[in-house]
C-alpha positions in Angstrom: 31.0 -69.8 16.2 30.2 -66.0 15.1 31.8 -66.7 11.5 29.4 -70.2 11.2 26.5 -67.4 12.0 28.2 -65.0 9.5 28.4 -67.5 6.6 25.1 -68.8 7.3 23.5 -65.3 7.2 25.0 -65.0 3.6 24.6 -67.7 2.4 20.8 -67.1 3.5 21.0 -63.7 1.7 22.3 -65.6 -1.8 19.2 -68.2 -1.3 17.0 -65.0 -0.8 18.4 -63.7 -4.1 17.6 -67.2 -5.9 14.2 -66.9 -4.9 13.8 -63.6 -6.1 15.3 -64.6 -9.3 12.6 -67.6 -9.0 9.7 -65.3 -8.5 10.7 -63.0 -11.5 10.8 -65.5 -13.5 7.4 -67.3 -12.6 5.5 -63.7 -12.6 7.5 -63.0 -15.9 8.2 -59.0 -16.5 4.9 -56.8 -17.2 5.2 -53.8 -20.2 4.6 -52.3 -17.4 3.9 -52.1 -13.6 -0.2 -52.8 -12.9 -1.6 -53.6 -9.9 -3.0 -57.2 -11.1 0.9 -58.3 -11.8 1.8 -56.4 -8.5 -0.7 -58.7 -7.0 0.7 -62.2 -8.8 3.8 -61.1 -7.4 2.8 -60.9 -3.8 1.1 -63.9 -4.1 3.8 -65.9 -6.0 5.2 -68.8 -3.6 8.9 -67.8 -4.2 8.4 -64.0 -3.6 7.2 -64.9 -0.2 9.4 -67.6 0.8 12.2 -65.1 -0.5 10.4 -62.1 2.1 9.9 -64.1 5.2 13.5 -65.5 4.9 14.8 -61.7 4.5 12.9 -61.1 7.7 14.5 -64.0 9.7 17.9 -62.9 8.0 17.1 -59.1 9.6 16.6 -60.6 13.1 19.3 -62.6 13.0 21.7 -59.8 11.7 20.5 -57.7 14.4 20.7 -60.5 16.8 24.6 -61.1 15.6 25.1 -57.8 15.7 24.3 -57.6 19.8 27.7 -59.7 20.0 29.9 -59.5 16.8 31.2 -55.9 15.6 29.7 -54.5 12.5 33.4 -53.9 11.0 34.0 -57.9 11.5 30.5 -58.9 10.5 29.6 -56.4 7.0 32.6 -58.3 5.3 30.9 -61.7 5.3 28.2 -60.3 2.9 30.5 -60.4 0.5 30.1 -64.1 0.7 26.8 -63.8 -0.7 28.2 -61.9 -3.8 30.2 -64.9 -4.6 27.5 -67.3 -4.3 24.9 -65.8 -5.8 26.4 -65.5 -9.0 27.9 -68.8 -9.2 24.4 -70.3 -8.3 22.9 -68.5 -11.2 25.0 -69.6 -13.7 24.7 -73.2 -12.3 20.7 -72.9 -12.3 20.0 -70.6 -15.1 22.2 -70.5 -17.0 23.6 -66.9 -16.5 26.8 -66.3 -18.1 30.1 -65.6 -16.3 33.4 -63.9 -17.8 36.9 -64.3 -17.0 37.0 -60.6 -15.7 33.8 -61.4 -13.4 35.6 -64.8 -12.5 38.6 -62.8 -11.4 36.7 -60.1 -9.3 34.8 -62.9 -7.5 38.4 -64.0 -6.6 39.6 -60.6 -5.1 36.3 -60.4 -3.1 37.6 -64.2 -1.4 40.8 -62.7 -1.1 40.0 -59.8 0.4 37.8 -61.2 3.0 40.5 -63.6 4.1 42.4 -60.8 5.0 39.7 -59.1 6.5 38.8 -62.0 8.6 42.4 -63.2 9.6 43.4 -59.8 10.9 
């Protein structure tokens, strides 16, 4: 049961990361920062579904955290830096090299062993 709640909780953090990708894109980048695109921002629908989930994420991890040792539990974050990238190539389009291919592999790798010790 704890590593169902761990991979849940990253793949939560990747979805979080999508919808901050979401939001920057639908606010677009400002020459600089001002307070109306600062505003847009807060008020973009993506921004906020992307905060309130980071919230729930918090309680949970502190939740799991009650019951599952941090040195078992940190590890399954790595999860979420293997999904998020390979969700934004799939939805945008972002580019991903053999070498970053490769290190997504050793970040698997490694957590099996991490996990299976």
């Amino acid at each position: 049961m704890q590593i169902v709640l761990l991979v849940c909780y990253a793949f939560g953090l990747s979805v979080g990361q999508l919808l901050f990708k979401m939001a920057a894109m639908s606010v677009q980048r400002p020459a600089s920062w001002t307070a109306s695109w600062l505003l847009r921002l807060l008020l973009d629908p993506y921004f906020v579904a992307a905060a309130v989930l980071y919230v729930g994420l918090s309680l949970l991890w502190v939740w799991m955290l009650s019951f599952i040792p941090l040195s078992r539990a940190y590890p399954f974050v790595a999860l979420s830096i293997l999904l998020t990238p390979l969700w934004g190539h799939l939805l945008f389009g972002e580019a991903l090299g053999k070498d970053y291919l490769l290190g997504l592999v050793l970040i698997v790798a490694g957590l099996l062993l991490v996990v299976h010790r």
